[in-house]
C-alpha positions as CSV (number, residue, x, y, z in Angstrom):
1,X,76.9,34.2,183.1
2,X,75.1,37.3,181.8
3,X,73.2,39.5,184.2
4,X,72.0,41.8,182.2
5,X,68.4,42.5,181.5
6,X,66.6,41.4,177.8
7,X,63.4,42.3,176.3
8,X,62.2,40.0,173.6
9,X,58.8,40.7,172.3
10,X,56.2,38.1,170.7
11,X,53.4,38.8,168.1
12,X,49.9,38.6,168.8
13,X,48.2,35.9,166.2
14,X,44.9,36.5,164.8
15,X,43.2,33.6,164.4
16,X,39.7,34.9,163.5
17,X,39.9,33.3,159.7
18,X,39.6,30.2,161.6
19,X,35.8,29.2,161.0
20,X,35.8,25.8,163.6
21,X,38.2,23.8,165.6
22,X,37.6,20.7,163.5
23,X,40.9,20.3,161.7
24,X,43.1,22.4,163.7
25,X,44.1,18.9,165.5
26,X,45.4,17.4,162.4
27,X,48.0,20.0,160.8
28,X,50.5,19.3,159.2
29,X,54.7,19.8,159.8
30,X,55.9,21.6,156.8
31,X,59.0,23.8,156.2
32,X,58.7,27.6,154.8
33,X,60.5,28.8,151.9
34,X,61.0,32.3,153.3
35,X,62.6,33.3,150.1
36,X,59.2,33.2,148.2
37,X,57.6,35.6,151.1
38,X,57.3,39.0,150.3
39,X,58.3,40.8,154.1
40,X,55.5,43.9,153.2
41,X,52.6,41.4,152.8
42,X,53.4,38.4,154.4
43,X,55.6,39.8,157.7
44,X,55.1,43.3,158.1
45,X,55.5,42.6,162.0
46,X,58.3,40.1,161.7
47,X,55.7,37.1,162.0
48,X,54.4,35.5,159.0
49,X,50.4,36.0,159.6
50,X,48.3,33.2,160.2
51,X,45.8,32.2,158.1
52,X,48.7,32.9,155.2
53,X,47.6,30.5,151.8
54,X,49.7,28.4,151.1
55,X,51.4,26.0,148.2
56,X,53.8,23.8,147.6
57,X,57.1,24.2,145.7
58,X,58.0,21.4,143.9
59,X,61.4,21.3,144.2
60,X,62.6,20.4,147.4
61,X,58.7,20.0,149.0
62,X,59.0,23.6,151.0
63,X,55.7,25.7,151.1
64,X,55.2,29.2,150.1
65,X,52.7,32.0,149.3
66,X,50.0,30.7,147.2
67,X,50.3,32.2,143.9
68,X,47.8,31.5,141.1
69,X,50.2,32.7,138.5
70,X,53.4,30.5,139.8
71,X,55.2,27.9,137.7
72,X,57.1,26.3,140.8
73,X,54.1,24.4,142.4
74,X,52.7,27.6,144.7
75,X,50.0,27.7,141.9
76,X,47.7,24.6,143.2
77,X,46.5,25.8,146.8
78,X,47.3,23.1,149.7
79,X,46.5,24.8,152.7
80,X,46.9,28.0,155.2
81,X,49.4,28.9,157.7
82,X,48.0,28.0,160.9
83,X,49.7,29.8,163.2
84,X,52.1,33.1,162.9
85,X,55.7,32.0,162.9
86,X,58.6,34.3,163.7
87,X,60.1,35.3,160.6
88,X,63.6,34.7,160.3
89,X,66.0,38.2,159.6
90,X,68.2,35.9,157.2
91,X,66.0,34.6,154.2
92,X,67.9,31.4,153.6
93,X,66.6,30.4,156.8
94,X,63.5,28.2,156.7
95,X,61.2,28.0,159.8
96,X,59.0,24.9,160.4
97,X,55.2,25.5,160.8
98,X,51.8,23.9,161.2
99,X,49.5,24.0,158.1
100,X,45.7,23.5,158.1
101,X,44.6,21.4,155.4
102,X,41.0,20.6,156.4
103,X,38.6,22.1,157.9
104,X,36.3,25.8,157.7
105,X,37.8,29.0,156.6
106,X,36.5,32.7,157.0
107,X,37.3,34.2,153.7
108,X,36.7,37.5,154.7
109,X,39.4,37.4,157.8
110,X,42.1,36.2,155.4
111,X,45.5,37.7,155.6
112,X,45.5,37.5,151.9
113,X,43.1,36.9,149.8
114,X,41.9,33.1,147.9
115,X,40.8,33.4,144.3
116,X,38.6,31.2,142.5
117,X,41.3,28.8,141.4
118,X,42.9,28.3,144.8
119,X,39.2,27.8,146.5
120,X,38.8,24.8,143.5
121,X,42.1,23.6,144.3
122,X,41.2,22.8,148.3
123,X,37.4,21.4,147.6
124,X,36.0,18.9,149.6
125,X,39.4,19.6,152.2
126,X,38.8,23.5,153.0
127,X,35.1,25.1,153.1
128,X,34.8,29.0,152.6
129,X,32.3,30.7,154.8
């Protein structure tokens, strides 16, 4: 048995990109490629940020940053990080999350930002305001 005292600490998640509730009951279980994160942009605070964009890698179905310019399946937007997850110190470790895949986005409050492509990508699923 250990008696000794622990502090563990926990990251505040900013959820202001979040434009509604509806969606945010209806995420989706998916699995994070930490390797394609870059720690500067996307965990800066050891969390990766909510509201994160998000694509798939088409080998082996994990999801990482969106990236427009991607040739592993991260080019074709799918969704946004819907709450911060710890990131893990190891980068072969791959957390699970919760992705948003429908519903009303705050462009502006964007950890990162959604170009033209990407916004094309999630029409009809994901609406910009």
């Amino acid at each position: 048995m250990i008696l000794s005292q622990t502090t563990e600490q926990f990251g505040s998640d900013d959820q202001s990109w979040l434009g509604s509730a509806h969606g945010t009951d209806a995420t989706e279980t998916i699995a994070l490629d930490t390797s394609t994160f870059t720690p500067a942009t996307h965990y800066p605070d050891g969390y990766f940020k909510s509201g994160i964009p998000l694509g798939r890698i088409t080998t082996g179905g994990k999801y990482g940053p969106y990236d427009n310019a991607a040739t592993d399946g991260r080019q074709a937007l799918v969704g946004f990080l819907f709450a911060a997850v710890k990131a893990p110190t190891d980068n072969t470790i791959d957390p699970a999350a919760a992705m948003l895949t429908h519903g009303k986005v705050r462009e502006s409050r964007l950890p990162v930002a959604v170009d033209a492509a990407g916004k094309t990508d999630v029409a009809g699923s994901i609406r910009f305001v």
